[in-house]
C-alpha positions in Angstrom: -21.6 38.5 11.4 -19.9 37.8 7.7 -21.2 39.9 5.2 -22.3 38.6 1.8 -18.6 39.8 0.5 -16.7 38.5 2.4 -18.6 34.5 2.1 -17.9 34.6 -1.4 -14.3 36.2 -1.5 -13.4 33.1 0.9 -15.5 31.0 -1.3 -14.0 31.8 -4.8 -10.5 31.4 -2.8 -11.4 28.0 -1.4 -11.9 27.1 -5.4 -8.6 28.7 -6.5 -10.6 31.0 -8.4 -8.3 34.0 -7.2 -7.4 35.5 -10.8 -10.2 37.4 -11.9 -10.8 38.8 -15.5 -12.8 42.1 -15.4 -13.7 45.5 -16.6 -15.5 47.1 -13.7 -18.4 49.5 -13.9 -20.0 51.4 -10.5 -22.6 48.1 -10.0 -19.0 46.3 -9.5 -17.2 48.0 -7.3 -18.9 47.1 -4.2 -17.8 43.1 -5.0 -14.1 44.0 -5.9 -14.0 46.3 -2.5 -11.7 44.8 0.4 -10.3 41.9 -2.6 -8.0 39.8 -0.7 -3.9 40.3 -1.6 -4.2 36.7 -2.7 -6.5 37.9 -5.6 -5.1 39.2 -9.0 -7.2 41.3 -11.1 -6.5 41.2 -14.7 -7.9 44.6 -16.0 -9.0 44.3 -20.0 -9.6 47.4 -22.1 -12.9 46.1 -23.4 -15.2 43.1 -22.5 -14.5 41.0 -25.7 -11.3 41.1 -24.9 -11.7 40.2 -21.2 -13.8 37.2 -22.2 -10.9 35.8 -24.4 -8.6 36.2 -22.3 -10.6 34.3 -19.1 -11.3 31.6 -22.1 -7.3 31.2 -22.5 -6.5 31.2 -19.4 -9.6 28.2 -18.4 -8.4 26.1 -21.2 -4.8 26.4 -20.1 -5.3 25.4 -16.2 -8.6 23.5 -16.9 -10.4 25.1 -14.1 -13.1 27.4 -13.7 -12.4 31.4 -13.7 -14.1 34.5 -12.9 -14.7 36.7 -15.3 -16.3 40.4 -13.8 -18.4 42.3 -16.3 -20.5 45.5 -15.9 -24.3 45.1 -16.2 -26.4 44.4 -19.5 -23.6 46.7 -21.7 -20.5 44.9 -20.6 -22.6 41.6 -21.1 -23.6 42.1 -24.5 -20.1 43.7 -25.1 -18.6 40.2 -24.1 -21.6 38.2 -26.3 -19.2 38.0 -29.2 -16.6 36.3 -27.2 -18.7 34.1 -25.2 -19.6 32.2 -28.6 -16.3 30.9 -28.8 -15.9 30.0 -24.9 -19.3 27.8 -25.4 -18.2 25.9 -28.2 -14.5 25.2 -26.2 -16.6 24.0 -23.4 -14.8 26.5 -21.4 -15.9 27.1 -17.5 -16.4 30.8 -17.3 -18.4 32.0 -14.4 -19.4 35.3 -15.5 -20.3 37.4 -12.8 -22.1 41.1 -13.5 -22.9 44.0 -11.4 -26.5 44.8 -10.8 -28.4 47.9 -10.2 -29.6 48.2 -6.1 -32.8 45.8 -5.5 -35.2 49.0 -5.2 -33.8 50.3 -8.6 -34.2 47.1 -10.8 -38.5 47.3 -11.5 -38.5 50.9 -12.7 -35.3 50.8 -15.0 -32.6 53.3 -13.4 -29.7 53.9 -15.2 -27.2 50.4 -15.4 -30.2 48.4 -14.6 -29.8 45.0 -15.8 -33.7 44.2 -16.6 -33.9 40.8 -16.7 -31.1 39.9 -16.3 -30.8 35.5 -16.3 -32.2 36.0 -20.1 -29.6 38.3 -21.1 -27.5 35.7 -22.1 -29.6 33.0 -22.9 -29.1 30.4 -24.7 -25.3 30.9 -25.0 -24.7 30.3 -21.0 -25.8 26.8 -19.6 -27.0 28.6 -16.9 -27.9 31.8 -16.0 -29.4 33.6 -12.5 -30.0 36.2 -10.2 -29.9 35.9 -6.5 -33.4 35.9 -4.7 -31.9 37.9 -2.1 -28.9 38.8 -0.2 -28.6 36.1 1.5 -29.0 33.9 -1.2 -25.8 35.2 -3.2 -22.9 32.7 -1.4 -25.2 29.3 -2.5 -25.8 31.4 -6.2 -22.3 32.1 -6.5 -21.2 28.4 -5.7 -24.1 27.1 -8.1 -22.5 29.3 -10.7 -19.3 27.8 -10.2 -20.5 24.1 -9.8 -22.9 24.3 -12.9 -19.9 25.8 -15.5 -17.6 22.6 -14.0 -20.4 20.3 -14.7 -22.0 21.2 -17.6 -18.6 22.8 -19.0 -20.6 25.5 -20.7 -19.8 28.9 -19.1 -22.5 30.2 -16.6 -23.6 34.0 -15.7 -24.4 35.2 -12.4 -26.0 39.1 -11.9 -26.0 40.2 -8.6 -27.6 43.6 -7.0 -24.6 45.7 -5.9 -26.5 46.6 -2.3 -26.3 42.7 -1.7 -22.5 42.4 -1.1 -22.3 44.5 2.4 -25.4 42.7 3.4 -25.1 40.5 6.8 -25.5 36.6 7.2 -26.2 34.3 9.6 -24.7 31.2 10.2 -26.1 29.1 7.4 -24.2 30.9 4.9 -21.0 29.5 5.8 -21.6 26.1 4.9 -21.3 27.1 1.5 -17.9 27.7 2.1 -17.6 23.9 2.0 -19.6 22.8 -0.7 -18.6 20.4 -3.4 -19.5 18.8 -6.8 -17.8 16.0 -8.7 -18.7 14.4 -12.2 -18.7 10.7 -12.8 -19.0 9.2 -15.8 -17.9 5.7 -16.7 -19.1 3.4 -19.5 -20.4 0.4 -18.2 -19.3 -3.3 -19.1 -21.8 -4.4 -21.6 -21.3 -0.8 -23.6 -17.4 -1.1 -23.7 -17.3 -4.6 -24.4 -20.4 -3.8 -27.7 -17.8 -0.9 -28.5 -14.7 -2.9 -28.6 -16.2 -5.7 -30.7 -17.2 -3.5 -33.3 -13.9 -1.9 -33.6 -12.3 -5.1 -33.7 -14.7 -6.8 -36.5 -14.4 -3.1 -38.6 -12.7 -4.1 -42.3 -11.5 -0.4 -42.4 -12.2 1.6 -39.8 -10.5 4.8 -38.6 -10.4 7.1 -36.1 -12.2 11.2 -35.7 -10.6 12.9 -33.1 -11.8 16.1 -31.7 -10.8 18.8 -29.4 -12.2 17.6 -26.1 -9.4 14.4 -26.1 -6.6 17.3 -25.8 -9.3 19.1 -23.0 -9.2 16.2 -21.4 -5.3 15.7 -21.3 -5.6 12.4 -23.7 -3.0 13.4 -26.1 -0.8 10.5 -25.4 -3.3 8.1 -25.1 -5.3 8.7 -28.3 -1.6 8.3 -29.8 -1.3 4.5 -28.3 -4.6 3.8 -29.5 -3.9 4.5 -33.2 -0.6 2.9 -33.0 -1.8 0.0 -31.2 -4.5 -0.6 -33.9 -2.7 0.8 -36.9 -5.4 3.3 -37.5 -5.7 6.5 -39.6 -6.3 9.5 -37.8 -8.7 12.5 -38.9 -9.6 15.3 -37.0 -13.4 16.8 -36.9 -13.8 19.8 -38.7 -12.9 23.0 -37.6 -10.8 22.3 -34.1 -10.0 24.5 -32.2 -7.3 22.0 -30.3 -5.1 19.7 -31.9 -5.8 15.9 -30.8 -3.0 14.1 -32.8 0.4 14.8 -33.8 -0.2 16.6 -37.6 2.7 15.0 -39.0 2.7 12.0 -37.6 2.3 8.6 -40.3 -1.0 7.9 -39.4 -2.5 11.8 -39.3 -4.8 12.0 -42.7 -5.2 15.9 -42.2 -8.5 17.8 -40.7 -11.8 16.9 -42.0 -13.2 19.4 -44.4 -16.5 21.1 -43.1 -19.0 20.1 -45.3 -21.6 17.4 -45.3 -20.5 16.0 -48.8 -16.7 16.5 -48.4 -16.8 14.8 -44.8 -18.1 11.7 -46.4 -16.0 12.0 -49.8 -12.8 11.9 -47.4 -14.4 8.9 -45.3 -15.0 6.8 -48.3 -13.8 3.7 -48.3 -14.0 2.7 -44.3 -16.2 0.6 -42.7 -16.5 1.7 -39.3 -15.9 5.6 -37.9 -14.8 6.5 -34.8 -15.7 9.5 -33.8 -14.0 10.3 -30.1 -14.7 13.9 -28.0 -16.2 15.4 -30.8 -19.7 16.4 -32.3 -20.7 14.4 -35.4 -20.3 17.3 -37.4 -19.0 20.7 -36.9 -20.0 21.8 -40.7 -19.6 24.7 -42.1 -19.5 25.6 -45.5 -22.9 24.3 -47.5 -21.4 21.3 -49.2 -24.5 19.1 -49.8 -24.1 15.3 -50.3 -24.8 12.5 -47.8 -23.6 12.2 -44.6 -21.3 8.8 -44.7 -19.9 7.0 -47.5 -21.9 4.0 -48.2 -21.7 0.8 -46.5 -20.2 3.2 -43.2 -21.3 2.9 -39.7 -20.2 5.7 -37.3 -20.2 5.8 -33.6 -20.1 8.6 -31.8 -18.2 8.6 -27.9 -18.5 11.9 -26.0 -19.4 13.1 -22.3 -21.0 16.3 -23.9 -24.8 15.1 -24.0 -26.2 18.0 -26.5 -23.7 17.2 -29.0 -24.8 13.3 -28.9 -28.6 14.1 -28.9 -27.8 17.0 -31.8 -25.7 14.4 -34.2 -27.6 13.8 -37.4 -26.6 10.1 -37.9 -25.0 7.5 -36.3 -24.9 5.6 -32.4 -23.7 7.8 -29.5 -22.2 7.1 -26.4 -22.3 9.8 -23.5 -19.3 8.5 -21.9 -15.7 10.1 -20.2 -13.8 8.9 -23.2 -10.2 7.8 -20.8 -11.9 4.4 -19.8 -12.9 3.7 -23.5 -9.4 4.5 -24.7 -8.5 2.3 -21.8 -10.8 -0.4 -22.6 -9.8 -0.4 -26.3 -6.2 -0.4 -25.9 -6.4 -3.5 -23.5 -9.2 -5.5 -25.2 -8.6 -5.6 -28.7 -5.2 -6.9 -29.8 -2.0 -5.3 -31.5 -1.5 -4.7 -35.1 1.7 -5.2 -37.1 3.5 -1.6 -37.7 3.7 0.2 -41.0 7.8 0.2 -41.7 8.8 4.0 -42.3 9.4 6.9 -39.6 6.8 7.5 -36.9 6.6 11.7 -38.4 6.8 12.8 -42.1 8.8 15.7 -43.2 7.5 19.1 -43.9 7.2 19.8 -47.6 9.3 22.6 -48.8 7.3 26.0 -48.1 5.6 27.5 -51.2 7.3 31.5 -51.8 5.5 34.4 -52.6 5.7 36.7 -55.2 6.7 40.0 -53.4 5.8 39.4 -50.2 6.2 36.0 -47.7 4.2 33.4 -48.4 2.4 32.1 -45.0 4.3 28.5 -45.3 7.4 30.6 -44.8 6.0 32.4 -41.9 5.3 29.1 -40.7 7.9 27.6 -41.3 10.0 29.9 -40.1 8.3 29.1 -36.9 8.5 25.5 -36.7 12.6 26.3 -37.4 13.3 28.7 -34.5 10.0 28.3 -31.7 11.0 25.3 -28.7 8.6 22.2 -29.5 6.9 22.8 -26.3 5.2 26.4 -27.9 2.0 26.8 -27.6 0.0 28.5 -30.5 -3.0 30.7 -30.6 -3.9 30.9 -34.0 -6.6 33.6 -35.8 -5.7 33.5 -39.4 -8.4 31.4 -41.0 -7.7 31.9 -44.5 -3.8 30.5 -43.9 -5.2 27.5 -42.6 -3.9 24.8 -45.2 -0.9 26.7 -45.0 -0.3 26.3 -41.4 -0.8 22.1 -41.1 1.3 21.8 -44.2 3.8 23.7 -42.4 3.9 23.2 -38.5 4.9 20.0 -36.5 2.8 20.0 -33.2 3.6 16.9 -31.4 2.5 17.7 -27.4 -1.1 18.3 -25.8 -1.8 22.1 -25.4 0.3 23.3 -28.6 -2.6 24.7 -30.5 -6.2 27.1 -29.7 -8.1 28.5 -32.6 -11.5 30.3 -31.9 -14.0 27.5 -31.6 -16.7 29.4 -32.7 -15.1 31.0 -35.7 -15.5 34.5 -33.7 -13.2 36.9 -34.3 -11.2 38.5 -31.7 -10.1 35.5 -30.2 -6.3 35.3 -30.9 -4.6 38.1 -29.2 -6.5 38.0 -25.7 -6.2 34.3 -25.5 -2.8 34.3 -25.9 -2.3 36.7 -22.8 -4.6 35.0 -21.1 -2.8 31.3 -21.9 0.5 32.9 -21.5 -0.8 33.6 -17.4 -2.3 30.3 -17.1 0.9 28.1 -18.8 4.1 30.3 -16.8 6.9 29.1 -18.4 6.1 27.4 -21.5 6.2 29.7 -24.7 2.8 31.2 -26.2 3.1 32.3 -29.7 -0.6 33.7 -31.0 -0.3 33.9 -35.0 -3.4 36.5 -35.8 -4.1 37.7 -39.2 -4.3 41.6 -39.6 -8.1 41.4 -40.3 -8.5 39.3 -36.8 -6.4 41.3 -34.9 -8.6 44.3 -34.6 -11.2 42.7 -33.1 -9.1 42.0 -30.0 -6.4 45.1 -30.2 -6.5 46.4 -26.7 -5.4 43.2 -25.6 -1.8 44.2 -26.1 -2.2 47.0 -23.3 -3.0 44.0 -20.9 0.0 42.3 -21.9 2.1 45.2 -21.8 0.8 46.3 -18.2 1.4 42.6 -16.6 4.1 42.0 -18.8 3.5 38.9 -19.7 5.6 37.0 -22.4 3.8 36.6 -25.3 4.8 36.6 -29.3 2.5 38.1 -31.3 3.1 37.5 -34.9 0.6 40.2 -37.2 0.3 38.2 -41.0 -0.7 41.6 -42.8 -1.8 41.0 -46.1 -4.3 43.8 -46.4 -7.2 41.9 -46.7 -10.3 39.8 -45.1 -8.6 36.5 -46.7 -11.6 34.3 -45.8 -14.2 36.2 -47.2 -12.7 36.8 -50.1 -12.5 32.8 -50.7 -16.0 32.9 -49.5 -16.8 35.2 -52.2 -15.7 32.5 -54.7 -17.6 30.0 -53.4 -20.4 31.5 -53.0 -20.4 33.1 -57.0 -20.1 36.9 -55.0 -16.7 37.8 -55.7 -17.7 41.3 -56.3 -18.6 42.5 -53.1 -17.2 45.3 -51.2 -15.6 45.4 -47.5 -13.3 42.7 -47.9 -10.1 45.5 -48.4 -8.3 46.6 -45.3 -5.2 48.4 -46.6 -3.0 50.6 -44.6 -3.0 49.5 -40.9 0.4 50.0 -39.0 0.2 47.5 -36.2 4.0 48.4 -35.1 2.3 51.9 -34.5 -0.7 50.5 -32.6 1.6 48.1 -30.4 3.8 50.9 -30.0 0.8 53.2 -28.2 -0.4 50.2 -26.1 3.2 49.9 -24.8 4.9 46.4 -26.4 7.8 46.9 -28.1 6.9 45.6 -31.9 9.1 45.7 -35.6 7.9 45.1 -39.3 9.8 42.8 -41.5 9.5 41.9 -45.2 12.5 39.4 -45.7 12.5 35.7 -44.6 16.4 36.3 -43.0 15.1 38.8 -41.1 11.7 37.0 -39.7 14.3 34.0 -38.4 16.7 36.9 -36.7 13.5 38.5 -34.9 11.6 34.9 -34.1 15.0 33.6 -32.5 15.7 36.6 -30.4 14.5 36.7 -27.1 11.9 38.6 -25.7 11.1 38.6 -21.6 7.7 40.3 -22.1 5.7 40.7 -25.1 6.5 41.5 -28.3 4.5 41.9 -31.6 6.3 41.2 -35.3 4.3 41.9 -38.0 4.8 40.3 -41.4 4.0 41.1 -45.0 2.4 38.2 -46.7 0.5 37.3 -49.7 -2.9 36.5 -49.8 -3.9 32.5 -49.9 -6.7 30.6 -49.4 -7.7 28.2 -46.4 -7.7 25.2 -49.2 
């Protein structure tokens, strides 16, 4: 008879879910025992870090992965991370070991008391099997529920469950699956398409879940076809549109009263796989310009229920880019180029200025790069300065936690082999997420990591000045050597001061990782 082990090793295989993100404890070992060669285990120093990385890696294959964590401490060690996995919509199945059955009511050591509420209400779901032989269809509901609802889910499971025996039953798991439909009916697409059509001004909100969805090009046609500006929602943490393409009007500030200032003047707006708004600095003012109508299309439910204004429709946004491109008729072209120059980088006074950094890396990275950025107070500096033109170029924590930026690189780097992964992490950032560089030193993979040190918590020290606290202390980090700290994880790393150098060291190549760090000035994200 199968055990319990064995159903779900042949399960997770069946779902390609064969790379598996983990730091095991002893409740673990008894899943990871007899792991089949086919199976790679990607071993992270800490669980934040393990997290990030499984959230790279889901958002460049766009599957589901397993992430193994060890009972309620490596679970709340991997809370911090998990924030910005839910706000990606990434589909983690976090899996932790439990104590033995018998041990659970009286609290033994590593005893994950109850457990499903542990990480409630950042998972969309969250269980523990009823018994043993309830793990395989508990495991595949784990799975199934992070695809659907793509929210990561957490699954705790009694270690004396995985050598358990099953009968026959269990094996039909084995062939279980889910699919999500989600089209937009006639009558909706033809409402939608009218209003676009009889908009004065309208223009166009993109958000992250159009480059999720691989709609890049698409979203492209449709503002071409239509001649329509193109924002992007506040805080992304993918990039939608081209940001130096003619029709790209920049990313939306995050405040109520700033959103509608830089909205004024339009009719109708479009808001497409995005929530309606992700705010975050307390700019008070009202939510649209007057005489605006907004309309909300997006397939995540909560985030049209949530919106504080406007008409939503819960809808896979392809067939409404579909239906819009073929129902409403062609506009004229603007005359000029299709992408606007880069302005001339700003310079520092004795150190780089991040528009050099970033510019240097637009000059010497391929096109087809990918970026994982963590530097949120370069932030103006970077869409001044970069030219991202292809789906999958850029991954920013998506919900502002830090720790984000080195681990998701590694773990984007695994999940995109062969297309370049540069993660561009400020020093204050990086420490959140430092051990990552052991991971990427042991499974070499090919990752730039490029440090901007500037001695300093950049954003909070804007913060400070908006919020009339400039005074406050913790916002200094002077010192830190991260050629030293790569150095002791094992990735070969240099320091450089001069912009001739920087271009020498970006256009070398590197076959595994690598970690430059940089001397900058400090700058604000506006």
């Amino acid at each position: 008879m199968p055990t319990v082990r064995r159903i779900a090793h042949e399960f997770l295989e069946r779902q390609g879910m064969t790379t598996i993100f983990g730091n095991p404890g002893s409740n673990e070992l008894p899943f990871l025992a007899g792991l089949p060669s086919s199976f790679r285990y990607v071993l992270g120093l800490h669980e934040g870090v393990v997290v990030g990385m499984a959230d790279g890696y889901a958002q460049a294959t766009g599957r589901p992965v397993l992430v193994n964590l060890h009972a309620a401490a490596g679970s709340g060690n991997a809370m911090g991370a998990l924030t910005n996995a839910v706000y990606s919509r990434s589909p983690l199945v976090l899996t932790a070991g439990q104590q033995v059955r018998s041990a659970i009511g009286p609290e033994a050591m590593l005893a994950n008391v109850d457990a499903p509420q542990l990480m409630r209400p950042l998972v969309g779901w969250s269980g523990e099997p009823s018994c043993a032989a309830d793990v395989p269809r508990s495991l595949a509901q784990a799975v199934f529920e992070a695809e659907l609802r793509r929210r990561p889910s957490y699954l705790s499971v009694p270690y004396d469950d995985w050598g358990a025996e099953l009968d026959g039953n269990a094996a039909l798991t084995l062939d279980r699956s889910v699919r999500w439909g989600l089209a937009p009916d006639e009558e909706q697409l033809r409402s939608l398409a009218e209003a676009v059509g009889a908009a004065r001004d309208p223009v166009l909100v993109l958000g992250a879940d159009l480059d999720t969805a691989g709609l890049f090009d698409r979203v492209v046609a449709l503002a071409e076809h239509r001649e329509l500006p193109v924002w992007v929602a506040p805080s992304p943490h993918r990039l939608p549109f081209p940001n130096r393409h003619r029709l790209f009007r920049g990313v939306l500030p995050a405040g109520i009263g700033a959103v509608s200032a830089a909205l004024t003047g339009h009719d109708l707006v479009l808001v497409l796989g995005a929530p309606v708004f992700r705010y975050h600095q307390h700019i008070p003012g009202p939510y649209l310009p007057e005489g605006a109508r907004l309309i909300q299309v997006t397939d995540d439910a909560g985030a049209a229920a949530r919106a504080p204004m406007g008409q939503a429709l819960v809808a896979d946004p392809a067939p409404v880019l579909e239906a819009l491109l073929d129902r409403l008729p062609a506009r004229e072209p603007a005359q000029g180029p299709r992408y606007v120059p880069n302005p001339e980088p700003a310079t520092g006074g004795g150190a780089l200025h991040p528009e050099q950094v970033f510019a240097a890396l637009r000059e010497t990275q391929s096109p087809d790069t990918c970026y994982v950025v963590e530097s949120t107070s370069t932030s103006s500096a970077w869409w001044r300065q970069m030219d991202l033109r292809r789906a999958g170029s850029y991954f920013f924590p998506a919900a502002g936690g830090l720790g984000f930026g080195l681990p998701a690189a590694v773990g984007m780097a695994m999940g995109l082999p062969g297309r370049p992964v540069v993660a561009v992490v400020g020093d204050g950032s990086a420490n959140y997420g430092i051990t990552a560089l052991w991971t990427a030193a042991r499974y070499e993979v090919p990752v730039t990591f490029v440090i901007l040190r500037n001695g300093t918590y950049g954003a909070l020290r804007w913060f400070g000045s908006l919020l009339g606290t400039p005074d406050v202390p913790g916002t200094e980090i002077p010192g830190m050597d991260f050629t030293a700290l790569a150095a002791g994880y094992g990735v070969p790393a240099t320091a450089v001061t001069g912009l001739a150098e920087l271009h020498d060291r970006l256009k070398a190549a590197a076959a595994g990782p690598r970690l430059i760090q940089v001397d900058t000035c400090p700058t604000s994200p506006e």
